[in-house]
N, C-alpha and C positions, 0 to 999 in steps of 0.2 A: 679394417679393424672392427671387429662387431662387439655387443656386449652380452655379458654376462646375464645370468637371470636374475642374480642377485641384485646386480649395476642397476638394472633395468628396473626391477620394484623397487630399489631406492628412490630412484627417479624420476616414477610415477606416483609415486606412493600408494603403492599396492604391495599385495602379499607375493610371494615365491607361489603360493599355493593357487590363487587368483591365475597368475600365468601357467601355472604347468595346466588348471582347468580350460585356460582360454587354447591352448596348444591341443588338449586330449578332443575337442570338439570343433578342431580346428579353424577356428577364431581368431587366431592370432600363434603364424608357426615361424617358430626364428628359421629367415633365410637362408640361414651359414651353418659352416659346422668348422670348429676347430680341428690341429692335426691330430688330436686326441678322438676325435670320433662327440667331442660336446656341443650341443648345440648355442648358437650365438645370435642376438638380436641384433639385423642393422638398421640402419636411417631408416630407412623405409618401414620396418618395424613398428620404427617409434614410432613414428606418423603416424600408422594405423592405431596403434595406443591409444593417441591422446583423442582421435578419432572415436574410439569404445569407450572413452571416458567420457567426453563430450555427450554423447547418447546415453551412457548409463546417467550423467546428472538428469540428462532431462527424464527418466522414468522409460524409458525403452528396455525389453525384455534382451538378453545372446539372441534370439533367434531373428527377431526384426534386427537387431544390430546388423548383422548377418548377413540378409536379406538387403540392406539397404548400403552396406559398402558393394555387395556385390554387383548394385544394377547400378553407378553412379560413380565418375570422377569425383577426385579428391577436391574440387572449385565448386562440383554440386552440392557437397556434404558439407563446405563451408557456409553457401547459401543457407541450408537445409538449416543448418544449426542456429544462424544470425535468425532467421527467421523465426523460428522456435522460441528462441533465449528472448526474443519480440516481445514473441505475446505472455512469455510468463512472465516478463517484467511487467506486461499490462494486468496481466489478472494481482499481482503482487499489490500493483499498486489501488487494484479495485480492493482487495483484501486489507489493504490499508488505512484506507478511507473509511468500510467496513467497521474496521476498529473504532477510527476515529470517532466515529458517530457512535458507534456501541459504548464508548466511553462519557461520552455527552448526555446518551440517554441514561446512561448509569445513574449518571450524576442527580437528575433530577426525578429518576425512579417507573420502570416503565412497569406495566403490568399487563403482560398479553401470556397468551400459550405459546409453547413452543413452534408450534406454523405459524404461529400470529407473526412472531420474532424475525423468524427467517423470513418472512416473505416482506417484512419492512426494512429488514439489518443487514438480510443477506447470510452466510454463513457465519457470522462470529457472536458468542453468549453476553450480552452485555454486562454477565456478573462475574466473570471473568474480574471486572474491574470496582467491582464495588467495595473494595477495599482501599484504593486509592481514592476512590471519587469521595468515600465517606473522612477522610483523613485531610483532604484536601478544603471538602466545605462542609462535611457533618456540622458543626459547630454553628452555622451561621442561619441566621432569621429565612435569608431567601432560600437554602437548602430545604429549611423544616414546609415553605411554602411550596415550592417546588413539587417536594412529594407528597403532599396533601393535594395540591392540584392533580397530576399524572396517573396518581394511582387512582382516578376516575376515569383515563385514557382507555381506548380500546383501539381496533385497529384502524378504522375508520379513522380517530382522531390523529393517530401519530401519522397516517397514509397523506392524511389531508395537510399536516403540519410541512411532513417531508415536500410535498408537492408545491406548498407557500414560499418552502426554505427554496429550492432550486429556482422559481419562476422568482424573486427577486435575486439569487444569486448572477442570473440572466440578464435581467437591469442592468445590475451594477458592473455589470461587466463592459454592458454595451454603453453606461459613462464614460468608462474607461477608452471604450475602443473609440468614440466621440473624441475626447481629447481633451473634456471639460476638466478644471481644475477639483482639489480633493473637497476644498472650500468652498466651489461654487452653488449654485443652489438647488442643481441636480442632484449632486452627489450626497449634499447633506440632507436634502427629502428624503434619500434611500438610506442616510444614517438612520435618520430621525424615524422611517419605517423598520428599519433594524431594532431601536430601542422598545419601538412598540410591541413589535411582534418579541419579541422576549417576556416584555410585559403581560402580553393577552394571553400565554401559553404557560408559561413559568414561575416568572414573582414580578414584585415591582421592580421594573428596573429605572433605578435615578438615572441622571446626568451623572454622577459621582463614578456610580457603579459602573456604568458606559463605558467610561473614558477608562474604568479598570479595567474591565474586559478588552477594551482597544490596546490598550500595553500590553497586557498578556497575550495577542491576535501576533504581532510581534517579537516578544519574548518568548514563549513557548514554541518550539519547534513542531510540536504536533499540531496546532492552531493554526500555526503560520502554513503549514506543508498542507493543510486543509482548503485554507483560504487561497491559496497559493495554485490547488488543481483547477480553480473556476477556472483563474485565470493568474497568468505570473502576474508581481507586482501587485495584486487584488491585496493580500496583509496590510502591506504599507500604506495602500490608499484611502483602505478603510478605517485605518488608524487616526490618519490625518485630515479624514471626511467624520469621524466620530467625534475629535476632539473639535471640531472648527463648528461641527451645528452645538457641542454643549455650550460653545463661546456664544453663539450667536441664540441659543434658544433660556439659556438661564438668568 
């Protein structure tokens, strides 16, 4: 029993018109034929469907499609595809991070050129967000310092800031893989260097503010999923490494 054309783009969700193009250039040609003289899609069909789909998501042109069912069993194109779908989840997630940070520097106000930007942000506009980031802390003492400080920044400074941010993101990780507790007195040095470098680059950051920021490191799902690429479990740690040096340093 084979299907329909109709059947068939229901089921893929695709047009009638999509199939009868992928049949005209022989892409995809229903097996069967009814006793009518109609043509009809079987299993194997479909397979190949979801196959042209699988490759059109990833940005593959009909003719590499094409090309690459034909030189390749249906277990190499699953390969093919697992691996692919890989790495766009990794770029997805470098694109994420991207953000994440393009929203950060929003917040406190960067002022480079457009190469300047990409070559520290990567591809994403950090003004994209500056409508949340002003809504968010416009309003506040440290925001007004914030961008009185950065809009002094050039690329040098944000290059060298970034490079600061990651070589302690690397510390604190390697506490973590140590096994020290969040409270112990590694952990909270590299809080207490957290507080600082906020302060040296940004505004004053209190113990008060800290411990705000560490809730939100937590609560915010974007901060968390931030802290969380150093290293898993890094949000938490640092939440409970931020709150235990304000105990022990106020």
């Amino acid at each position: 029993m084979g299907y329909p054309v109709s059947r068939v783009a229901a089921l893929a969700g695709v047009t009638v018109r999509t199939l009868h193009h992928y049949d005209e250039i022989g892409l995809l040609v229903p097996g069967e034929r009814t006793a009518a003289g109609y043509r009809v899609y079987t299993d194997g069909d479909l397979e190949r469907l979801q196959q042209i789909r699988y490759y059109r998501e990833l940005g593959f042109g009909l003719d590499e499609i094409a090309a690459l069912l034909a030189a390749t069993d249906p277990r190499e194109h699953f390969r093919r595809q697992h691996q692919l779908l890989l790495e766009r989840i990794k770029k997805l997630q470098e694109m994420v991070t991207a953000i994440e940070f393009a929203m950060e520097a929003q917040k406190v106000g960067v002022n480079l050129t457009p190469e300047e930007r990409f070559e520290v942000f990567g591809d994403f506009e950090p003004e994209q967000y500056e409508d949340e980031a002003q809504e968010r802390w416009g309003g506040t003492d440290a925001y007004a310092e914030s961008q009185r400080r950065t809009s002094r920044y050039g690329k040098a400074d944000w290059l060298r800031f970034k490079a600061e941010s990651e070589d302690w993101g690397r510390r604190f990780a390697a506490v973590m893989d140590g096994g020290q507790p969040a409270d112990g007195e590694a952990a909270t040095e590299l809080a207490e260097e957290h507080r600082q470098q906020i302060s040296r680059w940004f505004y004053e950051c209190t113990y008060e503010i800290h411990t705000g920021l560490a809730d939100m490191y937590v609560e915010d799902p974007r901060f968390t999923a931030y802290y969380e690429k150093i290293k898993p479990g890094m949000a938490r740690f640092l939440n409970e490494a931020i709150h235990a040096n304000a105990v022990a340093r106020s």
